[in-house]
N, C-alpha and C positions, 0 to 999 in steps of 0.2 A: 285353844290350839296348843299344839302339846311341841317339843321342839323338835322332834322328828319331824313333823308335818310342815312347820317354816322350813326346816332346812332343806326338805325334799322338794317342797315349791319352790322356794328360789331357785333350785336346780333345775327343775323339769315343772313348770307351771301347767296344770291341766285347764283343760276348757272349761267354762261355766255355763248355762242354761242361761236362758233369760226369762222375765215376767213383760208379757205385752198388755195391752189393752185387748177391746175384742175386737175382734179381725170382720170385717164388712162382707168377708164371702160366707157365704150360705149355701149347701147342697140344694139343686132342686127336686121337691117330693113331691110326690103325688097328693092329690088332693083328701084322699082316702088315709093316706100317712101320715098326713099335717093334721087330718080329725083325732087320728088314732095315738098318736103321739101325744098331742092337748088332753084329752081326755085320761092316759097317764101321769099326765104330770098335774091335771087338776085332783086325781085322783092321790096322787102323792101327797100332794098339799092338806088335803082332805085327811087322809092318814097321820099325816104331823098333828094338825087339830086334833081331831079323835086322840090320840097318842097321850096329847099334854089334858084336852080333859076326862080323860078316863082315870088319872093319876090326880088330877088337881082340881078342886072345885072349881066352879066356874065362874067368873066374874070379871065384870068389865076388865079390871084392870088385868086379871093375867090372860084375856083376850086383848089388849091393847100389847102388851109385852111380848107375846105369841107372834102377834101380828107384824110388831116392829122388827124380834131378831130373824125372822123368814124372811122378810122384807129384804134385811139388811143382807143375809145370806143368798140373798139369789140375786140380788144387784151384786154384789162384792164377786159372783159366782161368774157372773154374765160377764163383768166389764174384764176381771185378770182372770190372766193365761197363762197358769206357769209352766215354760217349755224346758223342763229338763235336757241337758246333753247326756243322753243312755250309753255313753260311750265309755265316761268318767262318771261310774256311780257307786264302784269300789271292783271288789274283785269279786270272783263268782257271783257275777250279776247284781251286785249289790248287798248279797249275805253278809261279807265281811266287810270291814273298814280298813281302806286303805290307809295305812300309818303313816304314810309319806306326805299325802296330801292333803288337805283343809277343803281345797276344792268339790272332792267329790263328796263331801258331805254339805254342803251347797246344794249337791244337785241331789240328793238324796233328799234333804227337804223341799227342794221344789217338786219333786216328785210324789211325797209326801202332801203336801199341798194340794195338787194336782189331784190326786184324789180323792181329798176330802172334798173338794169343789164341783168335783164329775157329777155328782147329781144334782144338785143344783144351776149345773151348767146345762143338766139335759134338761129341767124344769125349765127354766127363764128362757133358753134357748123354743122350747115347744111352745111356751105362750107365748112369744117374741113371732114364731112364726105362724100360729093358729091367728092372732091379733091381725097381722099381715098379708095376709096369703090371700090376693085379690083375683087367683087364676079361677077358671071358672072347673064344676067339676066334669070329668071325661067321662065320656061311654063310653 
């Protein structure tokens, strides 16, 4: 933190984002969209696999190791939520760095964050709801 940035905060403190858990509300989807959603994200999955053994032989262990950091990555994905404040994320939308502040580069990595998470938030999210989804299907 550079001393522009303290002394522009002590001055004029901007907002910061916060990291929640995961939030209990759910959209409701059609039953057609809860398949077809699952079926993307199992497809995803599927594609990581393919991915690391096309590059790496195969063997228990770097299918065990595979399986652990996906694992870990779409629980860590599902449970945090990092909510940026897009208000204070620098200047021209975030291009530059505001020098005054420390804050908005806070929310620059939470937004940062935020999207490395976004698909594994849409994975864990679609087999959280394919797993679930007890509605019956419509005509």
């Amino acid at each position: 933190m550079s001393l522009l940035e303290r002394l522009g905060e002590s001055y004029d403190p901007g907002n910061v984002g916060s990291i929640t858990s995961h939030d209990e509300w759910r959209p409701t989807r059609s039953k057609p969209a809860t398949i077809a959603r699952g079926v993307v994200a199992l497809s995803l999955i599927g594609g990581v696999f393919a991915g690391v053994f096309l590059n790496v032989a195969f063997t228990w262990g770097a299918l065990g190791w595979t399986s652990g950091i996906l694992l870990a990555y779409l629980l860590v994905a599902y449970f945090i939520r990092p909510r940026p404040d897009f208000d204070n994320i620098g200047w021209l939308g975030g291009l530059i760095d505001n020098p005054f502040r420390y804050s908005d580069d806070i929310n620059r990595f939470l937004m940062f964050l935020m999207v490395v998470l976004l698909p594994g938030r849409f994975v864990s999210d679609s087999l959280v709801e394919l797993a679930q989804d007890p509605r019956p299907v419509e005509d």
